[in-house]
N, CA, C, O and CB atoms as a CASP TS submission, in Angstrom:
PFRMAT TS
TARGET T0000
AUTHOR 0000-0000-0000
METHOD Language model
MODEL 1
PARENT N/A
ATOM      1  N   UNK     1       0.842  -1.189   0.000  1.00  0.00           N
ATOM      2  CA  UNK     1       0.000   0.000   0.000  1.00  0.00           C
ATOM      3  C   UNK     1       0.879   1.241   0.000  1.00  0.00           C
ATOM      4  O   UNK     1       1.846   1.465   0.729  1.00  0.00           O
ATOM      5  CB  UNK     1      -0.954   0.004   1.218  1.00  0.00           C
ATOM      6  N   UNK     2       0.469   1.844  -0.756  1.00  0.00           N
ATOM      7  CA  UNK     2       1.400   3.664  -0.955  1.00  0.00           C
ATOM      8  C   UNK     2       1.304   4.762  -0.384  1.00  0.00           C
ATOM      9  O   UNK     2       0.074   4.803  -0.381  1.00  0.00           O
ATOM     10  CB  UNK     2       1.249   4.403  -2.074  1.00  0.00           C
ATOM     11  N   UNK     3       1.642   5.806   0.165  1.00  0.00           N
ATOM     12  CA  UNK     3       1.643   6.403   0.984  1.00  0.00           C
ATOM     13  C   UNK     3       1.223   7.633   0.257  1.00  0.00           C
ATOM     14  O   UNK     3       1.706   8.004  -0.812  1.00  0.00           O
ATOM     15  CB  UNK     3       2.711   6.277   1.695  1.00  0.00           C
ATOM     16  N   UNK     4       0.216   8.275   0.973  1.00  0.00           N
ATOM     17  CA  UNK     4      -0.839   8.960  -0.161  1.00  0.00           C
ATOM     18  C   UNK     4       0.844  10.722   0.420  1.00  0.00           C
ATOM     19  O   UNK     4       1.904  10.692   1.046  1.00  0.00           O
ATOM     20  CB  UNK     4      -3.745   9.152   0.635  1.00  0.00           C
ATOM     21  N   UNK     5       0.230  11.577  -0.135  1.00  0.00           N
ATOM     22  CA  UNK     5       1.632  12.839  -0.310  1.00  0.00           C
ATOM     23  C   UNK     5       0.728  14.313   0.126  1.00  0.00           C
ATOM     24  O   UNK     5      -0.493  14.337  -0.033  1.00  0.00           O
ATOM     25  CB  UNK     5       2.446  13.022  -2.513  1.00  0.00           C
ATOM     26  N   UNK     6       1.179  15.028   0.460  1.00  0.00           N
ATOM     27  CA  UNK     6       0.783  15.872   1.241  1.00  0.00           C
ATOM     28  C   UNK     6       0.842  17.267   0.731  1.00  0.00           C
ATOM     29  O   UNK     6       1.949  17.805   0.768  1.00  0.00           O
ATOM     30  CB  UNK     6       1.413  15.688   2.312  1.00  0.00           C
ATOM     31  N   UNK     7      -0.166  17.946   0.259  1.00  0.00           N
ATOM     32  CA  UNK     7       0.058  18.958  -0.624  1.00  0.00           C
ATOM     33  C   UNK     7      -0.687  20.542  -0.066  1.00  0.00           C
ATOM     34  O   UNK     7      -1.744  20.693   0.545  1.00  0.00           O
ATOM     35  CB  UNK     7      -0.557  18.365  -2.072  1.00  0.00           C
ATOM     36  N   UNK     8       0.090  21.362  -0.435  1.00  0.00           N
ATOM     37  CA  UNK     8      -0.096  23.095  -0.304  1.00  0.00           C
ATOM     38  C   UNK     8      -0.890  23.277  -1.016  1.00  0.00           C
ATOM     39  O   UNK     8      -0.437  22.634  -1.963  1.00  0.00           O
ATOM     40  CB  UNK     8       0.962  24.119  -0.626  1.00  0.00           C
ATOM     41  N   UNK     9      -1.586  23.581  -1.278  1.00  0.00           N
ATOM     42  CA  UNK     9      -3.025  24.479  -1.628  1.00  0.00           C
ATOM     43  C   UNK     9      -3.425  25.509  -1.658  1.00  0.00           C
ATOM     44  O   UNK     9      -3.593  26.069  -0.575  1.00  0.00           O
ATOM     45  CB  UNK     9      -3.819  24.375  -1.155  1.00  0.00           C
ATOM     46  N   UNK    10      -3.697  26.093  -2.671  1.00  0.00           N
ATOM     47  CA  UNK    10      -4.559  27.650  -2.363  1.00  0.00           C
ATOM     48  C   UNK    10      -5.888  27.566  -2.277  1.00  0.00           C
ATOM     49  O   UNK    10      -6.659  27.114  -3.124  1.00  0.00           O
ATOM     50  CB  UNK    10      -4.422  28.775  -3.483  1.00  0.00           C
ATOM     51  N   UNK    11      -6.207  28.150  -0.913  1.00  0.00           N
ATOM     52  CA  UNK    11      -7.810  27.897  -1.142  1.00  0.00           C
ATOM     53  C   UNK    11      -8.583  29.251  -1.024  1.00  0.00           C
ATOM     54  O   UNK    11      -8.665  30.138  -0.174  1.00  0.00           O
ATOM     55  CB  UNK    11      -8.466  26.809   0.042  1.00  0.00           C
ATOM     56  N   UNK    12      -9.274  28.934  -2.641  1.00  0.00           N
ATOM     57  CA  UNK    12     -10.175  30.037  -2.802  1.00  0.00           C
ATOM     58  C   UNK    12     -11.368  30.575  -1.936  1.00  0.00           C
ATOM     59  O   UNK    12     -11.824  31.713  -2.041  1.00  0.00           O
ATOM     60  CB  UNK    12     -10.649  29.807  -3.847  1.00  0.00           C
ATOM     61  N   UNK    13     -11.797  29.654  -1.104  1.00  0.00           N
ATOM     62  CA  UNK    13     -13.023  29.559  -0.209  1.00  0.00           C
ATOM     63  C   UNK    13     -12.291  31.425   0.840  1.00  0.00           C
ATOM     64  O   UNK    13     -12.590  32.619   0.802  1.00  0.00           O
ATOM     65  CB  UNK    13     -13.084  27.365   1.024  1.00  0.00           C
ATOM     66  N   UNK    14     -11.417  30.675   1.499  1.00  0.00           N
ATOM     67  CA  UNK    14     -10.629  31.385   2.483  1.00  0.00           C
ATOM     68  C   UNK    14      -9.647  32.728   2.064  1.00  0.00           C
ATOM     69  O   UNK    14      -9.384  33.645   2.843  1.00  0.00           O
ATOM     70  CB  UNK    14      -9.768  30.306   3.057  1.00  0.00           C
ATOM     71  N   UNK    15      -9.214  32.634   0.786  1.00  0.00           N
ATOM     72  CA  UNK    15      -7.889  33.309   0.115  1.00  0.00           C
ATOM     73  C   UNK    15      -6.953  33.279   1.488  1.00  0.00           C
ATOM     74  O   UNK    15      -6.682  34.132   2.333  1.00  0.00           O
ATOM     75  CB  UNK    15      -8.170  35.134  -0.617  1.00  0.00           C
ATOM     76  N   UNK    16      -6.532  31.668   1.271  1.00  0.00           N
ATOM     77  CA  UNK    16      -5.115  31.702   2.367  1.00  0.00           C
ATOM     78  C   UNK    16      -4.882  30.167   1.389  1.00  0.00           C
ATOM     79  O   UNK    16      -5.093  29.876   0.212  1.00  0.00           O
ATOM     80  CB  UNK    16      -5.396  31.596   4.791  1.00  0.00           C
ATOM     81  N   UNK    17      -4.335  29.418   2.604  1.00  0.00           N
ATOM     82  CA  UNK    17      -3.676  28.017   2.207  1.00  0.00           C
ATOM     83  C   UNK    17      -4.009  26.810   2.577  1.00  0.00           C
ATOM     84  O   UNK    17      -4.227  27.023   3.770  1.00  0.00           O
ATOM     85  CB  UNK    17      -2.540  27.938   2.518  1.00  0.00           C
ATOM     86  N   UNK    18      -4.197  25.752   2.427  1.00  0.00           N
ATOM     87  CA  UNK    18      -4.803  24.478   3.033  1.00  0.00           C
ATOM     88  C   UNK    18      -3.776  23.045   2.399  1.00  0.00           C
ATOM     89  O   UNK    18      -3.234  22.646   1.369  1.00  0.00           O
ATOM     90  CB  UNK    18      -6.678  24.389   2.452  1.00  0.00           C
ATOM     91  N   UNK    19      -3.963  22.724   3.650  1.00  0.00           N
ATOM     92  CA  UNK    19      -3.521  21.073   3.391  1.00  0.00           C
ATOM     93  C   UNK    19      -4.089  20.253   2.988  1.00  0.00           C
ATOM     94  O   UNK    19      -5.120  19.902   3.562  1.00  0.00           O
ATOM     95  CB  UNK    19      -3.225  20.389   4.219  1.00  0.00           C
ATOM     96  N   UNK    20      -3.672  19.654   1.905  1.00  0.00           N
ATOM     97  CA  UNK    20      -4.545  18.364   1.565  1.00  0.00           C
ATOM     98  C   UNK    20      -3.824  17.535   1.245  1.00  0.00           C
ATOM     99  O   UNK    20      -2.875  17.750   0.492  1.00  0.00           O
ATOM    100  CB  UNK    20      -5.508  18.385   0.581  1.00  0.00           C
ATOM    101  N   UNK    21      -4.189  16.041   1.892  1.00  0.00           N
ATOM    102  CA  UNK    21      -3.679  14.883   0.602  1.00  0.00           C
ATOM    103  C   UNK    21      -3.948  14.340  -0.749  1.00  0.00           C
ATOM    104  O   UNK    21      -5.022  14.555  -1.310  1.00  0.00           O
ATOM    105  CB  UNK    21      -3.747  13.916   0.943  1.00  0.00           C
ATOM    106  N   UNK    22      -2.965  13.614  -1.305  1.00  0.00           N
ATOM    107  CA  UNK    22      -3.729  13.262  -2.753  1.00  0.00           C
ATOM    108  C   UNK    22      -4.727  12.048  -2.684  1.00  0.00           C
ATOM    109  O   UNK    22      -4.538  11.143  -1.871  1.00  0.00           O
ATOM    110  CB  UNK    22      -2.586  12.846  -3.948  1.00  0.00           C
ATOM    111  N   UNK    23      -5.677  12.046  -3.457  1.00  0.00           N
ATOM    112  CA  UNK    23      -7.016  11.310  -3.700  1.00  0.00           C
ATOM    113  C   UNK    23      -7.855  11.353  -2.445  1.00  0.00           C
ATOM    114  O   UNK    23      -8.421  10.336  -2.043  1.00  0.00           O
ATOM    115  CB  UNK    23      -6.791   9.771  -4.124  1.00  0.00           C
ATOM    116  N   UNK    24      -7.940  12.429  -1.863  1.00  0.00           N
ATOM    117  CA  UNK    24      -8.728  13.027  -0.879  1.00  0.00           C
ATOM    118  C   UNK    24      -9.247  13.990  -0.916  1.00  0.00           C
ATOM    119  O   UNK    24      -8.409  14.890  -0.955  1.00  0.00           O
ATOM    120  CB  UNK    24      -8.330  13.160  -0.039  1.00  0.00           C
ATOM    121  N   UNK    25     -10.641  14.505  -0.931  1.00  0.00           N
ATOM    122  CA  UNK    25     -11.306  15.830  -0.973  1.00  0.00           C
ATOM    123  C   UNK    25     -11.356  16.932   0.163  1.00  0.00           C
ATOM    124  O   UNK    25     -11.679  18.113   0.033  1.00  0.00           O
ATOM    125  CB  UNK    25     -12.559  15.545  -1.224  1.00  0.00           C
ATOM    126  N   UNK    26     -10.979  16.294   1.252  1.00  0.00           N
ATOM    127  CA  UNK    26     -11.241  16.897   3.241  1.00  0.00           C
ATOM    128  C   UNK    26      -9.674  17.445   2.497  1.00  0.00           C
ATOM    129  O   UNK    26      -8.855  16.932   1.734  1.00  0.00           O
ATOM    130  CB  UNK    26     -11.341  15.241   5.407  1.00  0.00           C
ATOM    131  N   UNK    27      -9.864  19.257   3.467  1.00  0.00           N
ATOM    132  CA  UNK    27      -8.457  19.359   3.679  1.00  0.00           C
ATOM    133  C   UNK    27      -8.235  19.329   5.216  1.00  0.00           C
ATOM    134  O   UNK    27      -9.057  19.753   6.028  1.00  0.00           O
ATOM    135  CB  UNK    27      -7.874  20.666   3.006  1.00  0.00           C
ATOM    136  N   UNK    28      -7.227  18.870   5.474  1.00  0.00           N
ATOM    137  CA  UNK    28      -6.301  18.442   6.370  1.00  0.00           C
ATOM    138  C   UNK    28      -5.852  19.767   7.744  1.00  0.00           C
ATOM    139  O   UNK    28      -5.749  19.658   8.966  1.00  0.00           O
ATOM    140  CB  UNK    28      -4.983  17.989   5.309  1.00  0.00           C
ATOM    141  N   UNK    29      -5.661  21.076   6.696  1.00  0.00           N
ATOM    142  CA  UNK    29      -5.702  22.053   7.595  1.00  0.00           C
ATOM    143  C   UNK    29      -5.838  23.342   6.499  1.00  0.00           C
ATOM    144  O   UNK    29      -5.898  23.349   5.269  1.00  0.00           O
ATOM    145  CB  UNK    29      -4.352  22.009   8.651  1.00  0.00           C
ATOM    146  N   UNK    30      -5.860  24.483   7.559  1.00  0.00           N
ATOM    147  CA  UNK    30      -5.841  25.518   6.515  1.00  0.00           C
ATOM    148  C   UNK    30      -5.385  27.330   7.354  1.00  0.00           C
ATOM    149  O   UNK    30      -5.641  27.879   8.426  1.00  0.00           O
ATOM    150  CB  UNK    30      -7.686  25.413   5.721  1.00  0.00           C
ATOM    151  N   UNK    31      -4.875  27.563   6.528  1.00  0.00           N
ATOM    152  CA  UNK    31      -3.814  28.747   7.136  1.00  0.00           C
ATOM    153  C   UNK    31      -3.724  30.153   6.133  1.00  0.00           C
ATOM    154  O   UNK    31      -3.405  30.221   4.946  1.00  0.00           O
ATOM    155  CB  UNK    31      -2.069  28.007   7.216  1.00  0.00           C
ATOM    156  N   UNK    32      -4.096  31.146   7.000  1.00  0.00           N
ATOM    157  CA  UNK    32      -3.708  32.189   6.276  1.00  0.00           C
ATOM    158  C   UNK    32      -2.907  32.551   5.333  1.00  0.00           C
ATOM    159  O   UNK    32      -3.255  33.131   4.304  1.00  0.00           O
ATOM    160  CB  UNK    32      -3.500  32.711   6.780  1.00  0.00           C
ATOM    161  N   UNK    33      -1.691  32.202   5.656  1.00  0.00           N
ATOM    162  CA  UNK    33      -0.140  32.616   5.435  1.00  0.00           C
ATOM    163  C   UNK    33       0.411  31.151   4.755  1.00  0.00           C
ATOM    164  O   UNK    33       0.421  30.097   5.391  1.00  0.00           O
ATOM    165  CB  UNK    33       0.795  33.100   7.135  1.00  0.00           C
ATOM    166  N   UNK    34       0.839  31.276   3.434  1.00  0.00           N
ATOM    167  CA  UNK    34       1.347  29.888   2.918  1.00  0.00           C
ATOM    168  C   UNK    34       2.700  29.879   3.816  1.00  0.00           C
ATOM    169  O   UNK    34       2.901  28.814   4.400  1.00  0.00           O
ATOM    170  CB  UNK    34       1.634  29.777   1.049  1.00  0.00           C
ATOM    171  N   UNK    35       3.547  30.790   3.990  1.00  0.00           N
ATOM    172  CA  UNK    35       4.823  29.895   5.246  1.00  0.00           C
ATOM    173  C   UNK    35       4.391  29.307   6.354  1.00  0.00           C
ATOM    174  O   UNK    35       5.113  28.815   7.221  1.00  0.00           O
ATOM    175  CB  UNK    35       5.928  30.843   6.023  1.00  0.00           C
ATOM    176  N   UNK    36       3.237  29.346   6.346  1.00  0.00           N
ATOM    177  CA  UNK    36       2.769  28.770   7.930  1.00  0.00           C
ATOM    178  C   UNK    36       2.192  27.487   7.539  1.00  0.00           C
ATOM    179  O   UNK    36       2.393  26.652   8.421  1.00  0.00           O
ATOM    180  CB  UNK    36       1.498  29.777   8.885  1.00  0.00           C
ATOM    181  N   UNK    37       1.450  26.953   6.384  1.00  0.00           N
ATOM    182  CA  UNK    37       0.946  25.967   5.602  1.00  0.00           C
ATOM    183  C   UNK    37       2.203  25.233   5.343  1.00  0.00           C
ATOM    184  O   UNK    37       2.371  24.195   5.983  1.00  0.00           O
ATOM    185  CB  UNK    37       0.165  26.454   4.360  1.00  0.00           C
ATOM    186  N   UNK    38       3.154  25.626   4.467  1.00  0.00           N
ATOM    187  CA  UNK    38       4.391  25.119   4.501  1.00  0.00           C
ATOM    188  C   UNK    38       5.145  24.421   5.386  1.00  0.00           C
ATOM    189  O   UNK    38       5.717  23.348   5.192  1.00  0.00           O
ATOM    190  CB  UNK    38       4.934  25.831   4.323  1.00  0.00           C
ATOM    191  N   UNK    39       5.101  25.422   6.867  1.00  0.00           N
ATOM    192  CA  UNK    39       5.396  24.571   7.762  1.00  0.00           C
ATOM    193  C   UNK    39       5.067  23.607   8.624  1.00  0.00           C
ATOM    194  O   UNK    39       5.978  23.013   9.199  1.00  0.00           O
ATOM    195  CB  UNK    39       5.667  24.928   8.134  1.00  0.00           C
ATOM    196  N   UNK    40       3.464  23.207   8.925  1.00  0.00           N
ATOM    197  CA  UNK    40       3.147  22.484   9.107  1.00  0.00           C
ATOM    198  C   UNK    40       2.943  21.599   8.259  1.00  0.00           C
ATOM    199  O   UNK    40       2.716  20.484   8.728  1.00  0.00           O
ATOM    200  CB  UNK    40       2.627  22.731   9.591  1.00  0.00           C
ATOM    201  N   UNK    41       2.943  21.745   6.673  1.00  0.00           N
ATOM    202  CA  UNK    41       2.863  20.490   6.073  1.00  0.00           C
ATOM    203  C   UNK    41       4.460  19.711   6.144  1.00  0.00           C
ATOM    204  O   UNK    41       4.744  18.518   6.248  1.00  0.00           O
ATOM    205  CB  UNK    41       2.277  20.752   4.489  1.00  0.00           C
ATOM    206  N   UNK    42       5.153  20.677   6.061  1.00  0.00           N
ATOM    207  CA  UNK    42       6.707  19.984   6.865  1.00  0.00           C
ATOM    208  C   UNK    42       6.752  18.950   7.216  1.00  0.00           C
ATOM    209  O   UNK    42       7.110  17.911   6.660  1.00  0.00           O
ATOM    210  CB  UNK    42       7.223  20.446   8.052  1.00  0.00           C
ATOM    211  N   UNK    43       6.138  19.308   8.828  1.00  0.00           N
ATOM    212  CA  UNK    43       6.495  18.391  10.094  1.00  0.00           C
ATOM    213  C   UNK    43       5.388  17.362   9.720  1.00  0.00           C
ATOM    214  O   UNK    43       5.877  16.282  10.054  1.00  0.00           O
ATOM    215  CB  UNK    43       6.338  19.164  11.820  1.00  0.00           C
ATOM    216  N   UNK    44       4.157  17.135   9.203  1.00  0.00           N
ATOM    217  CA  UNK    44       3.275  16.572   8.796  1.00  0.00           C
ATOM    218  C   UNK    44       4.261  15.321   7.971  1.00  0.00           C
ATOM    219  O   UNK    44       4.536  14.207   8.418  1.00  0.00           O
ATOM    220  CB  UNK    44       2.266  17.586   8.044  1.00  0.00           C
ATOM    221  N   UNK    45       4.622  15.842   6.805  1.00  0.00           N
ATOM    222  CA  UNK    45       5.393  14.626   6.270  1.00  0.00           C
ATOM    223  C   UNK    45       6.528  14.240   6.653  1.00  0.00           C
ATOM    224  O   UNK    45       7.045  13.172   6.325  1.00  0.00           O
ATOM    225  CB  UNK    45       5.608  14.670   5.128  1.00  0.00           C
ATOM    226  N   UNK    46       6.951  14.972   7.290  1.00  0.00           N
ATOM    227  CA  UNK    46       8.549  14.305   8.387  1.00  0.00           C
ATOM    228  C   UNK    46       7.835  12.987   9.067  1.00  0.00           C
ATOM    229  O   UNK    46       8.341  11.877   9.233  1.00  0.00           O
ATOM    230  CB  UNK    46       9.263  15.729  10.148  1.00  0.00           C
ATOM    231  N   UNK    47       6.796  13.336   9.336  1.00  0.00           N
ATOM    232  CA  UNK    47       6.353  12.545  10.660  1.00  0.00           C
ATOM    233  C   UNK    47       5.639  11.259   9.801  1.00  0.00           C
ATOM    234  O   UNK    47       5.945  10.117  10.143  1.00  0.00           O
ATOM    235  CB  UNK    47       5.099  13.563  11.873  1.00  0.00           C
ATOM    236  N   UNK    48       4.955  11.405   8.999  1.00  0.00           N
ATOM    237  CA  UNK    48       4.121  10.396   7.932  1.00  0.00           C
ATOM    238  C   UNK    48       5.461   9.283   6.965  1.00  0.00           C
ATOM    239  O   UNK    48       5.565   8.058   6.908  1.00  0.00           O
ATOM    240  CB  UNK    48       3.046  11.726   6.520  1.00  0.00           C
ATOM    241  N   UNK    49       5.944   9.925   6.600  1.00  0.00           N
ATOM    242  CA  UNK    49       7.198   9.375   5.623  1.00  0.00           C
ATOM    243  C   UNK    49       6.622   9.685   4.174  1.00  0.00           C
ATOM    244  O   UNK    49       6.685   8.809   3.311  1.00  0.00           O
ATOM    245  CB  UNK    49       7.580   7.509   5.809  1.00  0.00           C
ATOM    246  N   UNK    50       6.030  10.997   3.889  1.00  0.00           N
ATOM    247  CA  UNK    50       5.704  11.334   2.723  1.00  0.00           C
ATOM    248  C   UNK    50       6.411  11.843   1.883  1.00  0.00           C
ATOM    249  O   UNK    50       7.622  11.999   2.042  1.00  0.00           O
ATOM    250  CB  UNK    50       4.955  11.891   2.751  1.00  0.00           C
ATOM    251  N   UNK    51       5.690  12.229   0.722  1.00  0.00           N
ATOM    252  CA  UNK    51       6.472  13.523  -0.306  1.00  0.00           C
ATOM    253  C   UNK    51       5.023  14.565   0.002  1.00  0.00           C
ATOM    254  O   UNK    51       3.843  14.339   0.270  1.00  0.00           O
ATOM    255  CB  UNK    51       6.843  12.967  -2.623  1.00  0.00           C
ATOM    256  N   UNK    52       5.928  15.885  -0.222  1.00  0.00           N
ATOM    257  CA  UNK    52       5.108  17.345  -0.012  1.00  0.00           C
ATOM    258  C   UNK    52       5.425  18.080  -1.137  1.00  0.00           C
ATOM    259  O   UNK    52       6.579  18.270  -1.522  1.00  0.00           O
ATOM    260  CB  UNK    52       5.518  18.277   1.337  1.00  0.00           C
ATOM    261  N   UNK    53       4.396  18.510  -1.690  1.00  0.00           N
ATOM    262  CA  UNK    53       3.947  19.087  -2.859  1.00  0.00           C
ATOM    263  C   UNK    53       3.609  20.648  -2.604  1.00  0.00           C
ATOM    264  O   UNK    53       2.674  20.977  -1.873  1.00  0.00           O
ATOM    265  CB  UNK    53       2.726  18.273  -3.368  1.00  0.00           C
ATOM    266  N   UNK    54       4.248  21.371  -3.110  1.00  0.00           N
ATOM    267  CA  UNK    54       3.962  22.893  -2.440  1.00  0.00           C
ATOM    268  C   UNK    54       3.528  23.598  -3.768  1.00  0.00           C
ATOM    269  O   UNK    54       4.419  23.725  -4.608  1.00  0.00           O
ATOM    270  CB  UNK    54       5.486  23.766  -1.609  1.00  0.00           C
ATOM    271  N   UNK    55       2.659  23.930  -3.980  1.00  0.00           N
ATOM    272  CA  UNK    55       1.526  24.898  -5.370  1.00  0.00           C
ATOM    273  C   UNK    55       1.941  25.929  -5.390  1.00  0.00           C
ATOM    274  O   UNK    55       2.453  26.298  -4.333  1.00  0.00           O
ATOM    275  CB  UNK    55      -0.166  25.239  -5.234  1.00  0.00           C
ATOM    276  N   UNK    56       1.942  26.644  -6.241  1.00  0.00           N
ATOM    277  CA  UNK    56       1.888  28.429  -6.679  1.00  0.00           C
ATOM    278  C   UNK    56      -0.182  28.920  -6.114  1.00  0.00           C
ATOM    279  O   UNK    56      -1.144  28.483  -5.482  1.00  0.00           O
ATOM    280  CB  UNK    56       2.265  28.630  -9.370  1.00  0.00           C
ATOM    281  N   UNK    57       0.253  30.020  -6.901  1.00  0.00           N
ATOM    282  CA  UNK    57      -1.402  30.090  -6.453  1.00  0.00           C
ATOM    283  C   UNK    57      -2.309  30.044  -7.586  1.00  0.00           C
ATOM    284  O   UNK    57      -3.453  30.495  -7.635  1.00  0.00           O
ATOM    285  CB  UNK    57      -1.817  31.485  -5.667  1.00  0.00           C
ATOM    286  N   UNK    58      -1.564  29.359  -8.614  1.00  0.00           N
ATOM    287  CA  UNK    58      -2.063  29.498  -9.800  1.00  0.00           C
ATOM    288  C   UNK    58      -1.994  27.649  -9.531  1.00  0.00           C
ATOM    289  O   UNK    58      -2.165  26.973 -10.546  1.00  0.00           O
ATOM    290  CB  UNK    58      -1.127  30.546 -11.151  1.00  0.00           C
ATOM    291  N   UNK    59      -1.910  27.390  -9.070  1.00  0.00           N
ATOM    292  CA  UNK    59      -2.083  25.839  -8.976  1.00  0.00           C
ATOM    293  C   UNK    59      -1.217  24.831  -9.470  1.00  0.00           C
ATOM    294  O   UNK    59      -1.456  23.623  -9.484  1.00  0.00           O
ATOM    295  CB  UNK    59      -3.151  25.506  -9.540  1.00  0.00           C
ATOM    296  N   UNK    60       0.291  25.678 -10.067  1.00  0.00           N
ATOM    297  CA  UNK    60       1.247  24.754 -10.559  1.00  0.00           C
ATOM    298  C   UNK    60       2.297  24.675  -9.215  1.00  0.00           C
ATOM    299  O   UNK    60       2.547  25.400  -8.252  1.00  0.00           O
ATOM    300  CB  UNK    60       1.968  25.322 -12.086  1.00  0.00           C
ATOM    301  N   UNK    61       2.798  23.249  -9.775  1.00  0.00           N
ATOM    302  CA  UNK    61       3.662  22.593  -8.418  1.00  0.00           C
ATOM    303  C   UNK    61       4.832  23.427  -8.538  1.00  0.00           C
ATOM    304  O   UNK    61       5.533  23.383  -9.549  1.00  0.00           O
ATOM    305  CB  UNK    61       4.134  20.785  -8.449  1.00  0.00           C
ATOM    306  N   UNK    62       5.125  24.316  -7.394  1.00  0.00           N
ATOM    307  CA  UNK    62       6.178  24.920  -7.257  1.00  0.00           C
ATOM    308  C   UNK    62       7.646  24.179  -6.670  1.00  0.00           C
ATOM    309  O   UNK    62       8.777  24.182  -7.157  1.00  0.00           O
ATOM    310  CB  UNK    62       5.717  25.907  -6.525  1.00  0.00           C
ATOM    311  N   UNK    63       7.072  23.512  -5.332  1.00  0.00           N
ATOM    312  CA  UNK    63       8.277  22.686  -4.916  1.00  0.00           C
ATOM    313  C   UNK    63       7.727  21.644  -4.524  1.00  0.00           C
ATOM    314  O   UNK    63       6.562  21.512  -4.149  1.00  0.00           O
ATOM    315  CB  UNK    63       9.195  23.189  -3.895  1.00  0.00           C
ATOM    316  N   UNK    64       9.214  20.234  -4.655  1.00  0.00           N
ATOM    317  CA  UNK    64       8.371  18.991  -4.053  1.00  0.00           C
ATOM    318  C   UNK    64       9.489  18.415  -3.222  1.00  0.00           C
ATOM    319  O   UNK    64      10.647  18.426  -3.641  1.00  0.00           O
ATOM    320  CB  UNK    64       7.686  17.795  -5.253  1.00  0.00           C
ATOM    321  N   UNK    65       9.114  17.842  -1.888  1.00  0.00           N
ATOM    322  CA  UNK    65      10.127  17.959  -0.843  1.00  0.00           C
ATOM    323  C   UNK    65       9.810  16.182  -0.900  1.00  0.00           C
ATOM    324  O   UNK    65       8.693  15.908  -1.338  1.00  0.00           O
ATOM    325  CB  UNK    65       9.795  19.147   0.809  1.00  0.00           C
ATOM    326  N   UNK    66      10.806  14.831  -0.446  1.00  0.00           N
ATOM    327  CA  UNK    66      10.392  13.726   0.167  1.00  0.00           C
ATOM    328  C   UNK    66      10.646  13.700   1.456  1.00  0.00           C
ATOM    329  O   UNK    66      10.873  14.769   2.023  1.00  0.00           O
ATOM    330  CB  UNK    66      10.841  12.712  -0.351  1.00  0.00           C
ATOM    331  N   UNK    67      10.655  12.837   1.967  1.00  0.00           N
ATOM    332  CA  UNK    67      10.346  12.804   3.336  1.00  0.00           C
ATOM    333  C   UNK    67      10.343  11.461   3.332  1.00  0.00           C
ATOM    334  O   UNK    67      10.025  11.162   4.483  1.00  0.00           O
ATOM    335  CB  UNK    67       9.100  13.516   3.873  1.00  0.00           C
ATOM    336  N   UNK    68      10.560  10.174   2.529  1.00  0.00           N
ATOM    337  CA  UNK    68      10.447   9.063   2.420  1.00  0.00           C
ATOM    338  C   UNK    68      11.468   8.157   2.848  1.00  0.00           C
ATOM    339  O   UNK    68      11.313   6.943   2.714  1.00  0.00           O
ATOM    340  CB  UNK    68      10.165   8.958   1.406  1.00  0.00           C
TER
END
């Protein structure tokens, strides 16, 4: 079984940032400030053994960190 990856988000609802995983609709968390999204999705995949996917706000993958 594969370890689903942990991604930055812009969320339009809020105009801030949200966590989500992949093939999941729930986000995970959600934050004003993308350095603050960033950093908890961090420690999130430090702790999981993921990869983290960090978006622009235009929705292209800006950076991708493992953690695996």
């Amino acid at each position: 079984m594969s370890k689903l990856s942990n991604h930055v988000v812009p969320s339009a609802e809020k105009n801030g940032w949200t966590i989500k995983k992949a093939g999941r609709t729930n986000t995970t968390s959600s934050f004003e400030r993308k350095k603050d999204a960033i950093k908890y999705a961090r420690e999130l995949s430090k702790s999981e053994k993921t990869e983290l996917y960090i978006h622009k706000r235009n929705g292209i993958v800006q950076t991708k960190y493992s953690y695996i």
